[in-house]
TIRO-764049 format. One line per field, with one value per atom (N, C-alpha, C): residue number from 1; residue in three letters; atom name; x, y, z. Coordinates in nm, 3 decimals. Atoms other than C-alpha are relative to their C-alpha. Layout:
num = NUM  ...
residuo = ALA  ...
atomo = CA  ...
c1 = X  ...
c2 = Y  ...
c3 = Z  ...
This chain:
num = 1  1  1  2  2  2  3  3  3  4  4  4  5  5  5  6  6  6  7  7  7  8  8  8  9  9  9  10  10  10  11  11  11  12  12  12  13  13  13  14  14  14  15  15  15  16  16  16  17  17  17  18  18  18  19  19  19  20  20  20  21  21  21  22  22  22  23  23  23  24  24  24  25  25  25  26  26  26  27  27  27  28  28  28  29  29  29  30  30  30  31  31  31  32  32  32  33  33  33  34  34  34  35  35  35  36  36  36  37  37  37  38  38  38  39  39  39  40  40  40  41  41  41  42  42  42  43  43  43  44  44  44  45  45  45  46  46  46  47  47  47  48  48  48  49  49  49  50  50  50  51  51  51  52  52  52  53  53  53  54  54  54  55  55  55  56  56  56  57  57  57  58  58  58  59  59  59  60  60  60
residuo = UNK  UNK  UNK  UNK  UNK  UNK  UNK  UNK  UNK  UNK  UNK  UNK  UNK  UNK  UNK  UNK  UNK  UNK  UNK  UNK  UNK  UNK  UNK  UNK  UNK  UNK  UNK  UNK  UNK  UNK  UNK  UNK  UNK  UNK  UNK  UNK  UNK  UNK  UNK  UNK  UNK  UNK  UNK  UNK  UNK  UNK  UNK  UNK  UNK  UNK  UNK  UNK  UNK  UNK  UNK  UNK  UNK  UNK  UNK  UNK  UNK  UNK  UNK  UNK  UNK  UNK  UNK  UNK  UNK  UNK  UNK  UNK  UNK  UNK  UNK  UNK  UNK  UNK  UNK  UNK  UNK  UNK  UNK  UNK  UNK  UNK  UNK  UNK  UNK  UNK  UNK  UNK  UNK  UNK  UNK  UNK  UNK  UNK  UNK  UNK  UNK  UNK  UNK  UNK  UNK  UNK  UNK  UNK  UNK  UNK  UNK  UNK  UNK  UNK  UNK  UNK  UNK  UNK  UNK  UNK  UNK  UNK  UNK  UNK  UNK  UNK  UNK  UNK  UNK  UNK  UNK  UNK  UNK  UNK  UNK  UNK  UNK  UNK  UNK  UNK  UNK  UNK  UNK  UNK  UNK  UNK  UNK  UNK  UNK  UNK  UNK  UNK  UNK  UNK  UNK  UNK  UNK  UNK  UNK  UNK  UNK  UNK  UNK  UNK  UNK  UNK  UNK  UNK  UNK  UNK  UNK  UNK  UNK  UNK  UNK  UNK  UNK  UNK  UNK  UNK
atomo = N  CA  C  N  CA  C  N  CA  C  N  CA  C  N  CA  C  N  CA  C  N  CA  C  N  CA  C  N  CA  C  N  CA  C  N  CA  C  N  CA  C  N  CA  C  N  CA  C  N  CA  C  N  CA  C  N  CA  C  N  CA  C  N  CA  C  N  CA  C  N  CA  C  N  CA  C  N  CA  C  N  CA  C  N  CA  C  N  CA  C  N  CA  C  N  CA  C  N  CA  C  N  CA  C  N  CA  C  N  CA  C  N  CA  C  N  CA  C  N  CA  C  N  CA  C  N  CA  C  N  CA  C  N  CA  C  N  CA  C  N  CA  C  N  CA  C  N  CA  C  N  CA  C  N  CA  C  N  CA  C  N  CA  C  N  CA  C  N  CA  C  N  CA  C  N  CA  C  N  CA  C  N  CA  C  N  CA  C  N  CA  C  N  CA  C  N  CA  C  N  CA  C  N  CA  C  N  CA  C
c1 = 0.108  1.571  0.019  -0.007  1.597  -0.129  0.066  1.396  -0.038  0.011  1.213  -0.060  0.038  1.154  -0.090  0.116  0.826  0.020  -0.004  0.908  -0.043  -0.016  0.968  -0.089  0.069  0.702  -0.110  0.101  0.457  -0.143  0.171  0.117  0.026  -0.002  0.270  -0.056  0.042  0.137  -0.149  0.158  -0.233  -0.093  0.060  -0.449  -0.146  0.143  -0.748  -0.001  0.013  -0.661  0.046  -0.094  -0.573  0.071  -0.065  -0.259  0.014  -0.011  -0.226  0.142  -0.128  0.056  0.078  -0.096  0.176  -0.023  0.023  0.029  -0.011  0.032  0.076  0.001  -0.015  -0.040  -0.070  -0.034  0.038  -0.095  0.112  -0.253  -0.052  0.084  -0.442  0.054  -0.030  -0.206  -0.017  0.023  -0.169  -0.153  0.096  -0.549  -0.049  -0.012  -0.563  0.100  -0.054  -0.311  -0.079  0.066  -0.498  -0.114  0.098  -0.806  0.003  0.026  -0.683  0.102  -0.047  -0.483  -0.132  0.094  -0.799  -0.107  0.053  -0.981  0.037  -0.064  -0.726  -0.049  -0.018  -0.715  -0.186  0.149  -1.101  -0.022  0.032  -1.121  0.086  -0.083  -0.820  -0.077  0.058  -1.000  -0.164  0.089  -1.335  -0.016  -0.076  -1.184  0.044  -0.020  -1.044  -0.117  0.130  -1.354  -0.103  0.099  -1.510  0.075  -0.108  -1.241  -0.022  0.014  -1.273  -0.128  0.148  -1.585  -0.103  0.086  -1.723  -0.038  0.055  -1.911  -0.006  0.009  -1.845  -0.119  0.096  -2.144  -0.005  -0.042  -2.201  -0.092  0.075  -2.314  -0.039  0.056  -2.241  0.131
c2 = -0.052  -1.500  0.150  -0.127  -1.187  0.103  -0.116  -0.886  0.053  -0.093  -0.709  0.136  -0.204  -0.289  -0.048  -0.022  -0.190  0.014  -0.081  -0.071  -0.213  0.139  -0.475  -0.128  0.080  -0.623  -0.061  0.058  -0.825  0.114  -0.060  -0.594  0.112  -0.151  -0.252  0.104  -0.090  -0.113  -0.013  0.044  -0.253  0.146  -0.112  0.035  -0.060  -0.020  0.051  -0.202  0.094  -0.296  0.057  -0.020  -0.266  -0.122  0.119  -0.420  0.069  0.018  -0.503  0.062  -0.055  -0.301  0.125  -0.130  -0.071  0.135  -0.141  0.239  0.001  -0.008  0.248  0.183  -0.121  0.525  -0.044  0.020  0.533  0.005  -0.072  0.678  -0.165  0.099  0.394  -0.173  0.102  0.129  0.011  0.034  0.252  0.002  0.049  0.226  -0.111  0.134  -0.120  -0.072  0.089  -0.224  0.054  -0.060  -0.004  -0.078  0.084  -0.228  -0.096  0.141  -0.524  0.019  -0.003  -0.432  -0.046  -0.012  -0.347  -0.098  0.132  -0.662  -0.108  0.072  -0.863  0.000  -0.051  -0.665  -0.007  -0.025  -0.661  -0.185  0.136  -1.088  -0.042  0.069  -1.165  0.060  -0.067  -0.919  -0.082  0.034  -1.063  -0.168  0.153  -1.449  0.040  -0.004  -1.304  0.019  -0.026  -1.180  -0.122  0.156  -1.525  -0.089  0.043  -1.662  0.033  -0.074  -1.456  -0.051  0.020  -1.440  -0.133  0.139  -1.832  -0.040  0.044  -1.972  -0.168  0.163  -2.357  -0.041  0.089  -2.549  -0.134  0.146  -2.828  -0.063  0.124  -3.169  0.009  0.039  -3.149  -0.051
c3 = 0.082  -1.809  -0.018  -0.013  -1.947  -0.030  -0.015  -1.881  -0.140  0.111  -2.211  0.026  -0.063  -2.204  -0.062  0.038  -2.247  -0.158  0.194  -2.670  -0.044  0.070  -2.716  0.064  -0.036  -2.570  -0.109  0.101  -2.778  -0.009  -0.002  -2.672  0.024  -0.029  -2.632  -0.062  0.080  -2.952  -0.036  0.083  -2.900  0.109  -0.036  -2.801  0.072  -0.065  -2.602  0.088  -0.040  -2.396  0.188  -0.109  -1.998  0.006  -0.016  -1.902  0.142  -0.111  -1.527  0.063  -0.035  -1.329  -0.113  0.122  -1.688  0.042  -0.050  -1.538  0.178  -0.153  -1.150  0.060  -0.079  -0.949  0.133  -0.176  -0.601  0.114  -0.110  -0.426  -0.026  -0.038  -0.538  0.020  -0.029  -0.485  0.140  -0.200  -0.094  -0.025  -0.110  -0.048  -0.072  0.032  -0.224  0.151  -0.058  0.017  0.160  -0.155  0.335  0.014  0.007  0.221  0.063  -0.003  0.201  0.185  -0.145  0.571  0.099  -0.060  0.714  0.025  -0.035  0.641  0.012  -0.062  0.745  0.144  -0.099  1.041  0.086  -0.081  1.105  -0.012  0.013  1.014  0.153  -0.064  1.270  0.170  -0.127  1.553  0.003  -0.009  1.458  0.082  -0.082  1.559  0.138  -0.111  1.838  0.115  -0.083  1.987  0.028  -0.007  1.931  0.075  -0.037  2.049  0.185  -0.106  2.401  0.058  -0.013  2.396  0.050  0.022  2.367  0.102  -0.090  2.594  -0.008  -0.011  2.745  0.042  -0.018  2.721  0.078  -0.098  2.975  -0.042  0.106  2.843  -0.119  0.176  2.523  -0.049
């Protein structure tokens, strides 16, 4: 499959539309990805703590 440059794309010359990824800036890709780290990072710690934490119930 081949690759087309931005000039030969079908929607390059439509104005006032966003296209996904055509303008990247960096800052806000790292804290998109520091986000989505972080609530990984706070879901997998939150299980763990339940996890630890639980209490065995007798007769049940």
């Amino acid at each position: 499959m081949r690759k087309l440059s931005y000039r030969r794309k079908r929607l390059a010359g439509v104005e006032g539309i966003w296209m996904p990824g055509h303008h990247r800036q960096s800052l806000l890709d790292q804290a998109g990805f520091l986000l989505a780290g972080l609530i990984l990072l706070g879901a997998a710690g939150h299980g763990t703590m339940r996890f630890v934490t639980r209490h065995k119930q007798s007769g049940v």
